[in-house]
N, C-alpha and C positions, 0 to 999 in steps of 0.2 A: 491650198495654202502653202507658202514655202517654206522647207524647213532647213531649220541652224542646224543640226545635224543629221547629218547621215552616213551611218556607217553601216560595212557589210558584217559586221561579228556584233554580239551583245553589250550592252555598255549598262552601266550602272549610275542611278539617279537618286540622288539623295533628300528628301526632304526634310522638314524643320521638326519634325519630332525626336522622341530622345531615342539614341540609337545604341541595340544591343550590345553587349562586349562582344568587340571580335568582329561586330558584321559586316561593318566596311573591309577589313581585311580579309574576312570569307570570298566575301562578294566578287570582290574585283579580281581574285584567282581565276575567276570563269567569264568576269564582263571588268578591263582594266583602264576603258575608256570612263571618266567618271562627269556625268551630268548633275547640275544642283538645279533645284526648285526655288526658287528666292532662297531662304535663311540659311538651309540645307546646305550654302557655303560655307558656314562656321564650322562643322563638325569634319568636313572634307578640309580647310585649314588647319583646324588643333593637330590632324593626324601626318599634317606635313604635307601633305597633298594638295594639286589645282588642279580644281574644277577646269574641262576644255570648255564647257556654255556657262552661264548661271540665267536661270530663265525664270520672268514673273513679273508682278508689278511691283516688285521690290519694295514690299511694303513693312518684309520681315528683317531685310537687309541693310544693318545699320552704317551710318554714314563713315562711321571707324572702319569697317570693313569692307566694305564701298570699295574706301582709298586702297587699299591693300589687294586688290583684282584689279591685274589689265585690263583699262578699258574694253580692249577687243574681246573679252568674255564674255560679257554681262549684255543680257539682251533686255530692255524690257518691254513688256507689255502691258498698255497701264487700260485697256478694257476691262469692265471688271462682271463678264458674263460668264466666265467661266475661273475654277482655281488655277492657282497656280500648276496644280499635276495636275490637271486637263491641258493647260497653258503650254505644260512638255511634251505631255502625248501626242499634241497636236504636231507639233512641229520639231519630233525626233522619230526618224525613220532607221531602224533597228531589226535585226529577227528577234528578238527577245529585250526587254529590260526586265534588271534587277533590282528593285524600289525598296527602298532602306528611307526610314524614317519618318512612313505612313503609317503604319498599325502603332496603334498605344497614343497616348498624349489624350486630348481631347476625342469624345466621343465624333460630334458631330463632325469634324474634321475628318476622322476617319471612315462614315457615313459618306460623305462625299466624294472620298477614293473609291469605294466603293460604286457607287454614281460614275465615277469616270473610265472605270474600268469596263463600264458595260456601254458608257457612251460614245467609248472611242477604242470599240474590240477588235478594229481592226490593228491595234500596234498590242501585239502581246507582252502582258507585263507580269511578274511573280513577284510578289512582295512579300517582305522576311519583316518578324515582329520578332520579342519577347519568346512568344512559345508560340506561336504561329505563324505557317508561312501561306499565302492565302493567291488565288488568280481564276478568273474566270474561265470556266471550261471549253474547250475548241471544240470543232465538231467533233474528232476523235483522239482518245489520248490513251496510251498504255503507260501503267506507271507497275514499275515491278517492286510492292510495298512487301514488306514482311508481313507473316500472318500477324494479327493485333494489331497493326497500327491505325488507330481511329480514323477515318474519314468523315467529315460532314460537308454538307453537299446544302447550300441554302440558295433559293430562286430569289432573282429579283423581280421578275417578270415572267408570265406561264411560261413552259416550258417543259418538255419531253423530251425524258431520258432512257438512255438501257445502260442498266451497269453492270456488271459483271466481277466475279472474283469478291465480292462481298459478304458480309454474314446475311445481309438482307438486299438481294439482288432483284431486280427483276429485267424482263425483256423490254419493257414499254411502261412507261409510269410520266401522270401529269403532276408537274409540280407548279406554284403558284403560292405567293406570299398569303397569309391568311386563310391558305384551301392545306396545302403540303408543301413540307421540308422535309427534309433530309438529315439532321442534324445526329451525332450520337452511333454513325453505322462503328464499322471496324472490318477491316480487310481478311480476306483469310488466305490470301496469296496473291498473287501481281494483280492488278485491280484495271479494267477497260471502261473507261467510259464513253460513249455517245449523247452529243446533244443537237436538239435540229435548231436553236436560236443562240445567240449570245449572250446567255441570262443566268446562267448557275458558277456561283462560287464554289470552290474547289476547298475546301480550309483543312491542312494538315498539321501535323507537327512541326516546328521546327528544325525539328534535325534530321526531317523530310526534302530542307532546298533543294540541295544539291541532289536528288534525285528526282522531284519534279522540275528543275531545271533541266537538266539533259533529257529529259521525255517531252519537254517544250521546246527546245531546242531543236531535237532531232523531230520534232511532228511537221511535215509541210504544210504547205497554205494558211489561211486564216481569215476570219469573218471578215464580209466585205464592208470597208468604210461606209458610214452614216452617211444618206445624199445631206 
């Protein structure tokens, strides 16, 4: 598929949920290229700011604000098999994005980022909520947490782990929605984890980004695209 952006440093995507104080100004410290999801433009204009794509079936993007974007931004895509943030995943080629305005709003909504992060693992993405910042785990990652700070680790699909630097660690452990999760650990110093599929959510704290960001950042490689 081709895609509308591609850039060699992290860029920051915004979608239609409500966005925390401060998060777009956090964000784009570390990723200052700024992608919107459909609606996801409104909250990238109030703050003065334009979006370089706006990508979707612009279903969320009202005709006022429409006119208010150069044409040459605004891509759409009016299939409607996949969301909108699948819709970007696809067709934004990135080492990293920073997803602002996925967590909170509507459950099922965020159920289906969730869904898109595992279905399209090959483009890494960390997304910042409220009080959560949430991404699915690479094969390997070191994240150098303070002792306490909660981890939960939920599967979407089985999945075998080793983690390390936990209060409840082990070498090899299967997880599996309705068999085991992960939820509830806490760190007791830099924390490693291994996984052999693209299937476990990461869910930390908030005031966690910025440093699972630079440990995703700086980790090589990445799950190989879905045929």
């Amino acid at each position: 598929m081709d895609k509308i952006v591609r850039k060699f440093e992290p860029i920051t995507l915004v979608g239609g949920a409500p966005l925390p104080e401060g998060a777009l100004a956090r964000a784009i410290v570390h990723a200052p290229d700024i992608v919107a999801a459909d609606g996801g433009a409104a909250p990238i204009l109030r703050q003065g700011l334009m979006p370089q794509a706006v990508i979707g079936d612009m279903d969320s993007l009202s005709g006022k604000l429409k006119a208010t974007l150069p044409a040459s931004v605004i891509y759409e895509v009016a299939e409607q098999d996949s969301t909108d943030f699948e819709k970007c995943l696809m067709r934004i080629e990135a080492p990293l994005i920073a997803g602002l305005g996925f967590l909170g709003g509507r459950l099922d909504h965020q159920l289906a980022v969730f869904h898109g992060l595992m279905r399209f693992a090959g483009q890494r993405c960390l997304l910042l909520g409220e009080n959560e910042t949430v991404f699915l785990c690479p094969a390997r990652l070191e994240l150098p947490l303070d002792a306490g700070t909660p981890v939960s680790l939920f599967p979407l699909a089985p999945v075998r782990g080793a983690m390390r630097g936990l209060k409840w660690s082990f070498d090899a452990l299967d997880f599996a929605p309705g068999h085991r999760i992960g939820t509830s650990n806490e760190a007791s110093g830099p924390v490693s984890l291994t996984m052999n599929a693209p299937a476990m959510l990461c869910i930390l704290p908030a005031h966690c980004f910025e440093i699972a960001f630079k440990a995703l950042r700086e980790q090589p490689g990445s799950w190989p695209a879905r045929a």
